[in-house]
N, C-alpha and C positions, 0 to 999 in steps of 0.2 A: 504493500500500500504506500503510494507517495504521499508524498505531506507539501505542500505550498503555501507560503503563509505571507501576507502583506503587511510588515515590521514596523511597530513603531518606538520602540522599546525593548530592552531585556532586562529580565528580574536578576537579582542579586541573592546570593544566597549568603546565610549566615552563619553554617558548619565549620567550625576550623579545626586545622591535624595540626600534629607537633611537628617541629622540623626533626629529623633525624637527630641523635645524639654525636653521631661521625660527621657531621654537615661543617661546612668551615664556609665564611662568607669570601665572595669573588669579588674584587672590590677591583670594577674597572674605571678607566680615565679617558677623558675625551679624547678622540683622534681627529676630532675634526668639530671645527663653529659651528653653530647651526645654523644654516641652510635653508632658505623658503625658493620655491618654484611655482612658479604658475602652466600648469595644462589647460589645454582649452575646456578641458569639466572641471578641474579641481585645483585646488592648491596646497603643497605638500612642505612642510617643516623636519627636514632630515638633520640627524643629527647621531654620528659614528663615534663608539665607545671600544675602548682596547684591553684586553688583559694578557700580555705576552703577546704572542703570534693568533690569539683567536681575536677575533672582531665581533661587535655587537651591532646594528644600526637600527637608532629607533628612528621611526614614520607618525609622524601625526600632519592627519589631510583630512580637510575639508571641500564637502561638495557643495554645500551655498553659504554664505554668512548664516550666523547662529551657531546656536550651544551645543550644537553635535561635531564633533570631531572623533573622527575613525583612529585606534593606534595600533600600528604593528611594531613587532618587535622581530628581526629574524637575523641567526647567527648558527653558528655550531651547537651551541650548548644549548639547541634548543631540541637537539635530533632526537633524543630521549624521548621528550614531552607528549604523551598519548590523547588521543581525540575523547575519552571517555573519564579522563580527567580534569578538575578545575587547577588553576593555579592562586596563588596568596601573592597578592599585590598592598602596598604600603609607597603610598608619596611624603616621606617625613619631612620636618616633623610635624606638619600640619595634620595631615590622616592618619587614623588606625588603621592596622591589615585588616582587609578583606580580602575574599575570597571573588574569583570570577570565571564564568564559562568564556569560551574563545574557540575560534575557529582556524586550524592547523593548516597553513601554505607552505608551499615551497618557492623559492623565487630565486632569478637568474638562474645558474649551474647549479640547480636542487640543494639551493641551502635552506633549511626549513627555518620556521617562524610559526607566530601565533600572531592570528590578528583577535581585536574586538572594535565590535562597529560602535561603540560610542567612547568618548577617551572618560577614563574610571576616577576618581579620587574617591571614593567612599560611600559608603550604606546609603542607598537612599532614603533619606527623611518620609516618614509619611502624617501628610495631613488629615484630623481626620473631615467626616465629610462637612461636619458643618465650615469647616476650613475652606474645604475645598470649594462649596457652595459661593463663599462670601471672595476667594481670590479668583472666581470666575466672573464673577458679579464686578467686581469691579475693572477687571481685563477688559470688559465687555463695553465700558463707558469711558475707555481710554482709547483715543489713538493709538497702533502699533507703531511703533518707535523699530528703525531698521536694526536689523538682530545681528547680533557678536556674541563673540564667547566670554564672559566674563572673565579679563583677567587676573581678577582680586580672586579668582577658585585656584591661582594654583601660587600665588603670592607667597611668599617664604617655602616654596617648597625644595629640597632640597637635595634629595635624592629618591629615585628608586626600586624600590628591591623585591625583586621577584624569584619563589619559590613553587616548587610539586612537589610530589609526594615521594620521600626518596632523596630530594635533589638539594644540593649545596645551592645558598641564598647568593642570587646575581644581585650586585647594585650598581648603578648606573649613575653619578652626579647629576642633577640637574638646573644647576646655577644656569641663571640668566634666562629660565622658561616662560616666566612674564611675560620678559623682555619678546621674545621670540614669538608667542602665541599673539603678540599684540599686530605683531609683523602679518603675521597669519590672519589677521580679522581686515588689516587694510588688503592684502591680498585678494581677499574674495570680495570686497567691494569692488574692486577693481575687475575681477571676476563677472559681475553680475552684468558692468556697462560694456564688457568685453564681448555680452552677449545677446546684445543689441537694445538692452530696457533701459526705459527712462529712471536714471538712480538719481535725479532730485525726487519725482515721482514717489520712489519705494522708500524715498527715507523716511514717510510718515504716512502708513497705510491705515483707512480703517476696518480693512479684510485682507486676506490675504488667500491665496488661489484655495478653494477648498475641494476636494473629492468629495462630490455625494454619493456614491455608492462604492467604494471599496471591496463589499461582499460579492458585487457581481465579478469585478475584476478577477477576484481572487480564484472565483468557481469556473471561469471561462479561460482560464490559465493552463496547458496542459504542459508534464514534464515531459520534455524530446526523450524522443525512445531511445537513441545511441546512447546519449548520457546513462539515462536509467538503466540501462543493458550492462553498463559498465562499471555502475556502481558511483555516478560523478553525482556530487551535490553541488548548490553554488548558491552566493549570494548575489543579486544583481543592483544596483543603484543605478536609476533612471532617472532623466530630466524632461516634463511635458510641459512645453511651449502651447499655452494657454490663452486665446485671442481673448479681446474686451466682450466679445459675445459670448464668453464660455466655452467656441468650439477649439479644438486641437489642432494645431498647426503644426505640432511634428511632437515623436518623441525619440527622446537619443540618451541610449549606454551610457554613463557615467564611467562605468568600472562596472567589472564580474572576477569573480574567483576563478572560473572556466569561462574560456571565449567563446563565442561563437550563438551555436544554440538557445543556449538559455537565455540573454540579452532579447536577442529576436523574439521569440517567443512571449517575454512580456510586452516590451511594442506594441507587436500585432494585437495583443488582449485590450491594453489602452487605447488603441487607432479604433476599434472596432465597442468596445465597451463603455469606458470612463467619460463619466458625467461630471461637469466641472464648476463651479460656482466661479467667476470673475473676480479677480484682486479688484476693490476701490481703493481712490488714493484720499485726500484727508478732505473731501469734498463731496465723496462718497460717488463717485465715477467711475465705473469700470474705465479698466484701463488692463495694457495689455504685460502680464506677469508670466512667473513659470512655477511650477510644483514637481517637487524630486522627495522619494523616498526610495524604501527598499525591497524587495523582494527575496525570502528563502525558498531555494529546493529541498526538501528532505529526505532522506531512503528512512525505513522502519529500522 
């Protein structure tokens, strides 16, 4: 039975293991600045950690302005790390360890890594509903102000350190992440007008592109037979150019974990499916926006 699922979120769990008693921490050093790039979907914050002759290189990319940034981590001392395990992450000294699911790549000459599609600092807080009720209520009678990542979430942070089960604590310095993630928020401004919208427009929405029916998309989705034959899963992140009448004027690949297939295959579900409410800007005018989320493959 395949599984397809249209992402907006991952739960966090709060289980935690002891580190091994024989564990000795790997305490790597930067080999390199970090690094922002701009792709014509994304924009990426690279930045290469060393210990000896092994190398680490962390990835944090973002595919629109706002509070979701993707991190991967991939290096040698990741070759271990199994799909049916979590790993314990800690940004000190600001965060406690947590615990997080991730999804296992390989990249370039099959050096493995672990990705997670939203970048982690800790438990998430939960409100309860009458909370939620009242920070709805008022989201609701405010302008949307154009979205960044807050850089005060990762402000004194200081390093990283990442363990499994079994496995000696990697830590990674992360001086100057602020700094850097600030770099990253102008990036994808620059992003947004790179791809043809008005960003005096989007600096001060009061909607922003909505999906009304998601469920349909989801059920009119099928996984490509070659993949599923083969045992591939993938995550796809798609971008739908959204006219001021709500209809769809193209949709395009972001990124996929597998190429090819799976990208296509959602497209087609949105070009032929997805119903779309129109971004208004602070005068309450449709006007013409885009809307990008995710999509999972899953095997049982």
């Amino acid at each position: 039975m395949r599984s397809i699922v249209l992402a907006m979120s991952i739960a966090l769990a709060a289980t935690a293991f002891p580190a091994p008693a024989s564990a000795r921490d790997r305490e790597f050093v930067p080999a390199s600045a970090w690094q922002v790039a701009r792709a014509p979907e994304y924009c990426r914050l690279v930045r290469a950690f060393a210990e000896g002759d092994e190398v680490v290189t962390f990835y944090l990319t973002q595919f629109q302005p706002g509070s979701s940034i993707s991190a991967l981590l991939v290096g040698e001392p990741f070759r271990r790390i199994r799909t049916d395990e979590k790993v314990r992450l800690q940004f000190s000294p600001v965060y406690e360890e947590f615990e997080r699911s991730y999804d296992v790549v390989t990249v370039g000459d099959n050096v493995p890594g672990f990705m997670f599609t939203s970048l982690p600092t800790g438990p998430v807080t939960m409100m309860t509903e009458e909370e939620a009720e009242a920070a709805l209520a008022e989201a609701r009678n405010r302008p949307l102000a154009f979205p960044a990542y807050d850089v005060e979430e990762v402000d004194g942070v200081e390093s990283l350190s990442i363990r499994w089960r079994g496995s000696e604590k990697i830590v990674l310095p992360m001086e100057y992440l602020k700094d850097a993630v600030g770099l990253l928020n102008r990036c994808t401004r620059e992003l947004v007008d790179s791809w043809g919208f008005d960003l005096e427009a989007h600096q001060l929405l009061t909607r922003r592109v909505e999906l009304s029916n998601p469920g349909d998309i989801g059920r009119n989705i099928d996984y490509p037979v070659n993949p599923m034959r083969r045992g591939y899963e993938s995550t796809v992140r798609f971008r739908t150019i959204v006219a001021a009448d709500g209809s769809i004027e193209d949709c395009i690949v972001q990124a996929e974990t597998i190429p090819k297939d799976f990208g296509a295959e959602v497209c087609r579900a949105v070009r032929e499916k997805a119903e779309f409410l129109p971004a208004l800007d602070r005068t309450g005018t449709p006007i013409r926006s885009y809307y990008t989320t995710l999509v999972r493959f899953q095997l049982p």
